[in-house]
C-alpha positions in Angstrom: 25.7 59.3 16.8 24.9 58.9 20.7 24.2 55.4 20.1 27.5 54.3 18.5 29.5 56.8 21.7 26.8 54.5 24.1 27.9 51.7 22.4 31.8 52.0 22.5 32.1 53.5 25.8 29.9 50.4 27.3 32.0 47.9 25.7 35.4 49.5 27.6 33.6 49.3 30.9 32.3 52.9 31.2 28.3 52.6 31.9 27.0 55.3 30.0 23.1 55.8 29.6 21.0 58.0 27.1 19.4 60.9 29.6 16.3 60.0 31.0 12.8 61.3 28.4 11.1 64.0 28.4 8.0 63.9 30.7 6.1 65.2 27.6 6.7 62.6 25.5 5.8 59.7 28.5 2.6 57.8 27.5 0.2 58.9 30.1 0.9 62.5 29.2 0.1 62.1 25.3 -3.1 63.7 25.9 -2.1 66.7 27.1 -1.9 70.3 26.2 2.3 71.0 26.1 4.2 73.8 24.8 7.3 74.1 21.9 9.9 71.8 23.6 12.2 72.6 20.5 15.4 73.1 22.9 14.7 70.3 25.2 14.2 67.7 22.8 17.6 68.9 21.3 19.4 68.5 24.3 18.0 65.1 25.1 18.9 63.4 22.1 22.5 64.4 22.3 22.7 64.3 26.9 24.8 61.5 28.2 25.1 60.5 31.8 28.2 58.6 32.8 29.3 57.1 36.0 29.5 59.5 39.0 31.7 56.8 41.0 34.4 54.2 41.0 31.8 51.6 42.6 
């Protein structure tokens, strides 16, 4: 669902982006011990940034 909003607000000009990843889920830290990220993951997959300017 995010990608087809990404998708149709990038094609009318609006440069919308997918929030940045989780630092858990970044390669280097695969290894690591991490705790239940249950609500974090939630909000991540459904976060959208959008232009914070007219530039």
């Amino acid at each position: 669902m995010i990608n087809l909003f990404l998708a149709y607000t990038n094609e009318r000009g609006v440069m919308t982006r997918p929030a940045c990843r989780l630092i858990n889920n970044l390669p280097i830290y695969k290894n690591y011990l991490k705790d239940n990220f249950e609500n974090a993951e939630w909000l991540a997959a459904r976060i959208v940034n959008i232009p914070s300017s007219v530039i």
